[in-house]
Structures are given as structure tokens and as C-alpha cells.
FIKOLZA-1660 file (N, C-alpha, C; in steps of 0.1 Angstrom, whole numbers, plus 5000, padded with zeros to 4 digits):
% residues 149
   i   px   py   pz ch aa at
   1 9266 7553 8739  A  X  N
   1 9255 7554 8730  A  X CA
   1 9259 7549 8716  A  X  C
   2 9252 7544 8711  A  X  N
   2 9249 7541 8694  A  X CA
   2 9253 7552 8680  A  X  C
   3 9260 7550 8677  A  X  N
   3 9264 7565 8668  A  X CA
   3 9255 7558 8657  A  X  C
   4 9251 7569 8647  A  X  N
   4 9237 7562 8637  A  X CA
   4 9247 7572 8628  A  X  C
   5 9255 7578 8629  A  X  N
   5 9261 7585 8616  A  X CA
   5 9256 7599 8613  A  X  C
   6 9250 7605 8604  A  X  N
   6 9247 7619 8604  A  X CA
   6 9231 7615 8599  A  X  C
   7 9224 7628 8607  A  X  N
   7 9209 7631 8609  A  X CA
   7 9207 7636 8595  A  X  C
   8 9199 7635 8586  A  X  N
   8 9192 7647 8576  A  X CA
   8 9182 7650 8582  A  X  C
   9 9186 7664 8580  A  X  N
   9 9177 7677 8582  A  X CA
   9 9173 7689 8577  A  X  C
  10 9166 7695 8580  A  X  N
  10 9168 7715 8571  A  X CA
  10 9169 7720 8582  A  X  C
  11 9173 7736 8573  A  X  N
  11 9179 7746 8589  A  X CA
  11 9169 7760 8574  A  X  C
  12 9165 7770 8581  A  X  N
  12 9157 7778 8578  A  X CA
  12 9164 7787 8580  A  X  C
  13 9164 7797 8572  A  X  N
  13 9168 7816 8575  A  X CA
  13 9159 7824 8569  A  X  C
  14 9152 7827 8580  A  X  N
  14 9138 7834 8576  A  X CA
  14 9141 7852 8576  A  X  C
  15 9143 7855 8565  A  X  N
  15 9144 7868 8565  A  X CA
  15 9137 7876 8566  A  X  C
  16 9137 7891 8570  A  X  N
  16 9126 7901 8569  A  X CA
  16 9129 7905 8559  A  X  C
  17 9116 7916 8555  A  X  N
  17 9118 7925 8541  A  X CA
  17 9129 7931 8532  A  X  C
  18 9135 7932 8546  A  X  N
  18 9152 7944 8536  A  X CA
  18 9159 7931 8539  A  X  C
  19 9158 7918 8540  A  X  N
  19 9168 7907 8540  A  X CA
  19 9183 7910 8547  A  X  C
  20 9182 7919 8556  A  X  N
  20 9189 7919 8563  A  X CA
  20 9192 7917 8574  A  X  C
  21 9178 7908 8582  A  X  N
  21 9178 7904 8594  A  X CA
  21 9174 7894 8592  A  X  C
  22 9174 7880 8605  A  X  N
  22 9172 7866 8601  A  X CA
  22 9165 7866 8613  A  X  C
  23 9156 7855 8620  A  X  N
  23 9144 7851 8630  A  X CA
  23 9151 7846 8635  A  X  C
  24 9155 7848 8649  A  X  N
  24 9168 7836 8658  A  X CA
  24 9156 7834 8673  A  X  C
  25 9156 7821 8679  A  X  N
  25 9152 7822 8687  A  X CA
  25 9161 7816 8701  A  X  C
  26 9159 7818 8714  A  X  N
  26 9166 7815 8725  A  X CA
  26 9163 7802 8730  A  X  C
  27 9169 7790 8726  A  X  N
  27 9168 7777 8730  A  X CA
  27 9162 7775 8746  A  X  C
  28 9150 7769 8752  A  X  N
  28 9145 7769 8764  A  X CA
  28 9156 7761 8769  A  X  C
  29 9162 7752 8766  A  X  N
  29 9171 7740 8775  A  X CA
  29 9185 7748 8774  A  X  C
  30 9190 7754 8769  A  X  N
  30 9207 7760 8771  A  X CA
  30 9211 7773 8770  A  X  C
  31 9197 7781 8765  A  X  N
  31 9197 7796 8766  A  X CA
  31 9205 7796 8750  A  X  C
  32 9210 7794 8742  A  X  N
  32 9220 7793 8731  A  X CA
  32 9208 7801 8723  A  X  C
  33 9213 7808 8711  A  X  N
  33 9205 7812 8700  A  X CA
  33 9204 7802 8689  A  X  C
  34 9193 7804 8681  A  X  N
  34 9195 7789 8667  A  X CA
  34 9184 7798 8658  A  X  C
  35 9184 7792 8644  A  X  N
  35 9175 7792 8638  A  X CA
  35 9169 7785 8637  A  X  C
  36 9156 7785 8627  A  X  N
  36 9149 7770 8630  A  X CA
  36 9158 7761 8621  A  X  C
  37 9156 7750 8628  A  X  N
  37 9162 7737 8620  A  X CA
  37 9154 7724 8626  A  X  C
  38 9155 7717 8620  A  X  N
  38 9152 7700 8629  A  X CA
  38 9156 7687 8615  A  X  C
  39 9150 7677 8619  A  X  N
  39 9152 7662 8612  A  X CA
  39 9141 7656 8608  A  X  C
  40 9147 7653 8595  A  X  N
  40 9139 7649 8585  A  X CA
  40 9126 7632 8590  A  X  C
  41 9119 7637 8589  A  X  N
  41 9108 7627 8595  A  X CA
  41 9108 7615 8580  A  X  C
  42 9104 7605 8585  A  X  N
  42 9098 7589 8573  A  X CA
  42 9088 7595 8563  A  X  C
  43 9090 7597 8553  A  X  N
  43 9081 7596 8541  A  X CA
  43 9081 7611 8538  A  X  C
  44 9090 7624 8542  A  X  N
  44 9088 7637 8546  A  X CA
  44 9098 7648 8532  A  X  C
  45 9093 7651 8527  A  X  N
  45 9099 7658 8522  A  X CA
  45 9107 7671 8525  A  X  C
  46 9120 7675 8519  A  X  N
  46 9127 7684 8528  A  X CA
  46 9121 7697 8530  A  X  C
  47 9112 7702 8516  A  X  N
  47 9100 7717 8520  A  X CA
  47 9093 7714 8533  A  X  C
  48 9088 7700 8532  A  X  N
  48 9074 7702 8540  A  X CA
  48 9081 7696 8555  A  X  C
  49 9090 7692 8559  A  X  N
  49 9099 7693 8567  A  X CA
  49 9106 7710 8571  A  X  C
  50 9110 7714 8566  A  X  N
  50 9109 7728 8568  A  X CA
  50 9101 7736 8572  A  X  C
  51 9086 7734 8568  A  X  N
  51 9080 7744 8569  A  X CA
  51 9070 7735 8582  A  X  C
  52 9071 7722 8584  A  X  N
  52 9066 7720 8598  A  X CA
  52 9072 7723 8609  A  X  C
  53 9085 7721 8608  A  X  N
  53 9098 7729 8616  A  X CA
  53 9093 7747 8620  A  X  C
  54 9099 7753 8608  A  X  N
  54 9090 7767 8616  A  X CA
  54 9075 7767 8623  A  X  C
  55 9070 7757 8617  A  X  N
  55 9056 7758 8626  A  X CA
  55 9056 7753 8639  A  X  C
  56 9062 7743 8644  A  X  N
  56 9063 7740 8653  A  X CA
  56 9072 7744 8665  A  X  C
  57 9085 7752 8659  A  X  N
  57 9090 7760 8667  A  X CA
  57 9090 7776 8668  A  X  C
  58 9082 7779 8661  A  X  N
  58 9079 7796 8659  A  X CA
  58 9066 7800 8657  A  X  C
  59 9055 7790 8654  A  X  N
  59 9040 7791 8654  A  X CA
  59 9036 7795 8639  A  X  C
  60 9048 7796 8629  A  X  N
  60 9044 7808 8614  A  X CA
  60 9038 7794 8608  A  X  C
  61 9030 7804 8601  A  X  N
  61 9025 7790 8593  A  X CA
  61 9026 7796 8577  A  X  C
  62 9025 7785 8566  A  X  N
  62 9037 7786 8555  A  X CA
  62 9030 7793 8546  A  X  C
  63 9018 7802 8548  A  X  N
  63 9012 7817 8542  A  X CA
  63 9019 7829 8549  A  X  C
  64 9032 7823 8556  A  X  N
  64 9035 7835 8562  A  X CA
  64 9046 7838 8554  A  X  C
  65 9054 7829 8549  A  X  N
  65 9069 7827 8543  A  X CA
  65 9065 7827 8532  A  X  C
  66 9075 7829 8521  A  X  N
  66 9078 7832 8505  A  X CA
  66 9089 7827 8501  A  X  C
  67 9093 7812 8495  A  X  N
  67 9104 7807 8497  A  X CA
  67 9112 7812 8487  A  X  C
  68 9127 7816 8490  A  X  N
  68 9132 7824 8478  A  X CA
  68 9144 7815 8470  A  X  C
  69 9151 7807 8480  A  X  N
  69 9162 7796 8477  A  X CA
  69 9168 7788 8484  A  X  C
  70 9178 7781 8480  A  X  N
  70 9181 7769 8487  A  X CA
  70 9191 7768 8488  A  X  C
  71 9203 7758 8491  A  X  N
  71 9214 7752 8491  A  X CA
  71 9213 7743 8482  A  X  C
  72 9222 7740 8474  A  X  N
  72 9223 7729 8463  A  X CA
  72 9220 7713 8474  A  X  C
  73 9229 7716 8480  A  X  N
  73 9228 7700 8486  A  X CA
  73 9228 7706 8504  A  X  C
  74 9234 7695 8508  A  X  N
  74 9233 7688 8522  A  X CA
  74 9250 7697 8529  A  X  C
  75 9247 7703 8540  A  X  N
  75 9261 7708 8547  A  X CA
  75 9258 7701 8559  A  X  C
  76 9271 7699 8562  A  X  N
  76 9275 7688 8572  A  X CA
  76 9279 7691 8583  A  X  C
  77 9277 7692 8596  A  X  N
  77 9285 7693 8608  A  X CA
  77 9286 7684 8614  A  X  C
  78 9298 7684 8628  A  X  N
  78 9299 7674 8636  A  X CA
  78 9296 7680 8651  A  X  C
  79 9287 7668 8654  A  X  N
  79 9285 7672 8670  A  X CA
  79 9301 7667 8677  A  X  C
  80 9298 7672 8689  A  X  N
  80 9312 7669 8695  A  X CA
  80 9308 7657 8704  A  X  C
  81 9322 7650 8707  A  X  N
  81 9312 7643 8714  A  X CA
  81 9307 7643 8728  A  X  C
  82 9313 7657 8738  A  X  N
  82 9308 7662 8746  A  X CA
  82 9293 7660 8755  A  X  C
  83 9287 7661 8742  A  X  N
  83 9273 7662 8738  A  X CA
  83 9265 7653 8743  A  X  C
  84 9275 7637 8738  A  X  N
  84 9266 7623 8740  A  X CA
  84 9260 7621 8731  A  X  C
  85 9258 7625 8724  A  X  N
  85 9246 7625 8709  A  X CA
  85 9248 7614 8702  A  X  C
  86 9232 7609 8701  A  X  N
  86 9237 7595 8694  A  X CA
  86 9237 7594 8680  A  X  C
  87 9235 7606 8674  A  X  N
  87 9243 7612 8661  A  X CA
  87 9258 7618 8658  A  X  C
  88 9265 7612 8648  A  X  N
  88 9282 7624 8646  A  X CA
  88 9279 7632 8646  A  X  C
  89 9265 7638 8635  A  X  N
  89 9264 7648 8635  A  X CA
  89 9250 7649 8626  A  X  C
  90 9245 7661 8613  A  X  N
  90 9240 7665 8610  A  X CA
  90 9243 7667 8596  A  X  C
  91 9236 7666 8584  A  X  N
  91 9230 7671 8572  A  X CA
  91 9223 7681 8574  A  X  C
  92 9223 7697 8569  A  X  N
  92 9212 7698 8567  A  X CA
  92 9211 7704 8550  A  X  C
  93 9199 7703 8549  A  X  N
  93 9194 7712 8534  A  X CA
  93 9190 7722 8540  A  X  C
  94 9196 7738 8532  A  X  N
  94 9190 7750 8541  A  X CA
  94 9182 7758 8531  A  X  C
  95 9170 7767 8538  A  X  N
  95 9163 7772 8532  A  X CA
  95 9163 7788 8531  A  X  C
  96 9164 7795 8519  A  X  N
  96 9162 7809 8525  A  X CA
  96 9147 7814 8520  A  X  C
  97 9135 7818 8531  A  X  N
  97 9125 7824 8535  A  X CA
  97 9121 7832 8536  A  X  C
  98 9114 7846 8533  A  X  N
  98 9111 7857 8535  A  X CA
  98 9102 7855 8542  A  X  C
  99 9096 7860 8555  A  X  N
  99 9088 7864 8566  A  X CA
  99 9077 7876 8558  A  X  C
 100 9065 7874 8556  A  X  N
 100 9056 7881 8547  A  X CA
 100 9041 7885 8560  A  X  C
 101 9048 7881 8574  A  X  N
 101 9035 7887 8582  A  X CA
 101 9043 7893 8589  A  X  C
 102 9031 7896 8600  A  X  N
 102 9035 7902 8609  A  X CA
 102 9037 7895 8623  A  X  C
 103 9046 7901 8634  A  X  N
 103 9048 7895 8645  A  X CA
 103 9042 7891 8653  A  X  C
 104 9027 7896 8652  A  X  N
 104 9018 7889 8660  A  X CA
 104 9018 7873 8656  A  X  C
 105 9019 7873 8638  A  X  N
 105 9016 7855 8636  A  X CA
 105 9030 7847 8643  A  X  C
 106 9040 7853 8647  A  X  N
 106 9053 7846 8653  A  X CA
 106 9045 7835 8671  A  X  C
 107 9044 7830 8671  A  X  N
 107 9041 7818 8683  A  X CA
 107 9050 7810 8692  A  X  C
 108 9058 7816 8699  A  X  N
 108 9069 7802 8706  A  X CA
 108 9056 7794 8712  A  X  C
 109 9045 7796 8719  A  X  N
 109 9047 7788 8727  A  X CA
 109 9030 7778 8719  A  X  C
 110 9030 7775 8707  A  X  N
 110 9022 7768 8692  A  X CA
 110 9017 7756 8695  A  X  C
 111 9033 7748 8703  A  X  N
 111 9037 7736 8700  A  X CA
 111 9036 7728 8715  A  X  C
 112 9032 7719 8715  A  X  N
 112 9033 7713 8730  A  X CA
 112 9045 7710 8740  A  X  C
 113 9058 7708 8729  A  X  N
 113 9068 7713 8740  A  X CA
 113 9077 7723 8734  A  X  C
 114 9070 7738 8736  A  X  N
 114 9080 7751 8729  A  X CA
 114 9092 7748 8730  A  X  C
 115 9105 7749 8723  A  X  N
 115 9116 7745 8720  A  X CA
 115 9128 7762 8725  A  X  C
 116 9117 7774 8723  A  X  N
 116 9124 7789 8723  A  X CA
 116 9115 7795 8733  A  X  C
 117 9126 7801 8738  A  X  N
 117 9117 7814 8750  A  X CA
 117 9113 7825 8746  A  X  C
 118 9123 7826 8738  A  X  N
 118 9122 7842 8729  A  X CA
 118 9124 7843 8715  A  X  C
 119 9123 7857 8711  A  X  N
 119 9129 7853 8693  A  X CA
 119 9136 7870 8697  A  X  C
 120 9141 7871 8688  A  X  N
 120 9148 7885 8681  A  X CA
 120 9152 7881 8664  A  X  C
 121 9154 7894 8658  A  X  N
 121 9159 7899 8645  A  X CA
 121 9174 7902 8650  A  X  C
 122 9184 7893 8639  A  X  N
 122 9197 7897 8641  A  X CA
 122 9204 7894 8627  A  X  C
 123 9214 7901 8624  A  X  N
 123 9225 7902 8612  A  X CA
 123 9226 7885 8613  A  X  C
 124 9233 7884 8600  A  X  N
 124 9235 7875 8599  A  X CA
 124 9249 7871 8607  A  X  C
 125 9256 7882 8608  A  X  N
 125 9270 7884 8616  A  X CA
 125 9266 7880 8632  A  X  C
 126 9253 7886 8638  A  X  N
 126 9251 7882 8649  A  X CA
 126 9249 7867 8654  A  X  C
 127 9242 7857 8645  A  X  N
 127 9236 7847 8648  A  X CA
 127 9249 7838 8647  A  X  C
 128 9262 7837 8636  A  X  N
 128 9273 7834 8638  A  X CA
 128 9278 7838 8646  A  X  C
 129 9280 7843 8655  A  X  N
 129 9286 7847 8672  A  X CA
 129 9281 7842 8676  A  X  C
 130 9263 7839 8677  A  X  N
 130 9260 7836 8695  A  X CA
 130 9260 7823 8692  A  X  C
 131 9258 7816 8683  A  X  N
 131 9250 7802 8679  A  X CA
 131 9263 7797 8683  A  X  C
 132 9263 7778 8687  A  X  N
 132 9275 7772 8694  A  X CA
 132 9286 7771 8687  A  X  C
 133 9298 7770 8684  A  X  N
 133 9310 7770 8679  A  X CA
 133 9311 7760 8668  A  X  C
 134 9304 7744 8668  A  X  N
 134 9306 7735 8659  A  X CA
 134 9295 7739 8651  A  X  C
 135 9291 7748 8652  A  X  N
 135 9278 7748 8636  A  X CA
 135 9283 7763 8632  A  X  C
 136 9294 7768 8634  A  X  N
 136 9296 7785 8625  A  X CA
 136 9304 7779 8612  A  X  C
 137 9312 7771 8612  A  X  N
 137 9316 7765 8598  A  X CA
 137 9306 7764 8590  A  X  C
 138 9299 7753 8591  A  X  N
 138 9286 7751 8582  A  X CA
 138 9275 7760 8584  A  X  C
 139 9269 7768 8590  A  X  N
 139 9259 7780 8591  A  X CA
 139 9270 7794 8582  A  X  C
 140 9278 7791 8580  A  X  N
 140 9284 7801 8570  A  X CA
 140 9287 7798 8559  A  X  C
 141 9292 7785 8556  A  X  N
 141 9286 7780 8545  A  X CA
 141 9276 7784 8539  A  X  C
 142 9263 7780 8545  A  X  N
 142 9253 7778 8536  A  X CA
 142 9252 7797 8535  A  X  C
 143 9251 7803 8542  A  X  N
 143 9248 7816 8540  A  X CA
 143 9258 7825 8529  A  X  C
 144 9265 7823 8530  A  X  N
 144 9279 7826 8517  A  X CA
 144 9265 7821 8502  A  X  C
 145 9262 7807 8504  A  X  N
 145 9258 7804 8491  A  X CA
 145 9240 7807 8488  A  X  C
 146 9236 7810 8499  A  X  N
 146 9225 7819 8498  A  X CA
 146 9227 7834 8494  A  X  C
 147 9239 7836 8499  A  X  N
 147 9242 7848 8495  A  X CA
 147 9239 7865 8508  A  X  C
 148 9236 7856 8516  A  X  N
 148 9237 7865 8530  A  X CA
 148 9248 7873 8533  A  X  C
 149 9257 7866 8531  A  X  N
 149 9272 7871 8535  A  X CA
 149 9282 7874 8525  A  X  C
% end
């Protein structure tokens, strides 16, 4: 495959009220945990890119979240190449979010191809454990500078 270099994107940490829990959902293709994240679309700004991301993989829509802060810039991972990906890897800009409804407004299945089976509330300690090994570097990064950890 074509390596294109690294993707921009955002990655989301939607917190609950005592910001001590984050929205993780259970990947339908590999069972893995993630937050929301995806890639930056033509003409798309990185908010409104984010907040189509949660919509499209969690159903919240963006009267639901309270944006609280950001990452200065862009954190970087590398896919492996295991993978096949015709990306090295990823940029993302990450967001931190407060969750301001309730769980009924939460939706996996919103979007025409739901991306999560499930969701759960987990530490921020938890989502670094289950999530895949090449993104705990950078997913702790940004959380260190959000201030999570």
C-alpha cells in the first residue's frame, strides 16, 4: 500500500461531571476500547470535526458537551505496520469535553455504519490499559496536558 504519511485528526475525552470518568466505547470490528477520534475531512475545521466525530460515533449531539480545553498542537502516533495502513500514522488535536446530558442522549447505533457496540465510564488509568499499545504514548501525552493525569 501507499504510505500518505500521517492522518490529521481529533481524539475527544468526554468527561462526566466530577471529570473523573471519560466515555470509551467497544470497537464493533476488534472488540478494543477507544475514545472518540477520527480524520479531519476537506474544508473541516478541527471543533467541527470533533464534534461530528462524537455524533457520528456516539449519537451526542454538540448541546450535549461543554468544551473545556485543548492540546496546544497536534500528538503524533505511529501505526505499526502490522496493520497495513495506508497511513504511518496519525496527528491528532485532542479535545477535553464535559458530557452535560444524560445517557439516554448517548446513541451507538445514530450513524449508518455504528463503529461501537457498547460504551462504559472509565478512569482515565483504565482507557490507557485497554486501548492498543501504539496509542498509550500519545493518549497520555495529551491527557498529562489536559490535565487528567
Amino acid at each position: 500500500m501507499n504510505k500518505l504519511g500521517y492522518r490529521p485528526g481529533i481524539g475527544a475525552m468526554i468527561t462526566n461531571a466530577t471529570r473523573d470518568k471519560l466515555l470509551a466505547g467497544k470497537k464493533i470490528i476488534h472488540g478494543g476500547w477507544e475514545l472518540p477520534q477520527g480524520g479531519l475531512e476537506d474544508d473541516e475545521s478541527l471543533i467541527d470535526c470533533c464534534f461530528r466525530e462524537i455524533s457520528e460515533e456516539f449519537g451526542i449531539e454538540r448541546n450535549k458537551l461543554k468544551l473545556i480545553s485543548s492540546t496546544r498542537g497536534f500528538i503524533r502516533y505511529d501505526i505499526p505496520d502490522e496493520f497495513n495502513n495506508e497511513w504511518n500514522g496519525q496527528d491528532k488535536k485532542w479535545f477535553l469535553m464535559e458530557f452535560v446530558g444524560d445517557e439516554s442522549d448517548i446513541d451507538l447505533d445514530n450513524f449508518e455504519t455504528p463503529e461501537f457496540s457498547e460504551f462504559r465510564w472509565v478512569s482515565p488509568d483504565e482507557i490507557l490499559h485497554d486501548i492498543v499499545d501504539f496509542k498509550k504514548i500519545s493518549l497520555r501525552a495529551a491527557m498529562l496536558e489536559l490535565g487528567l493525569i
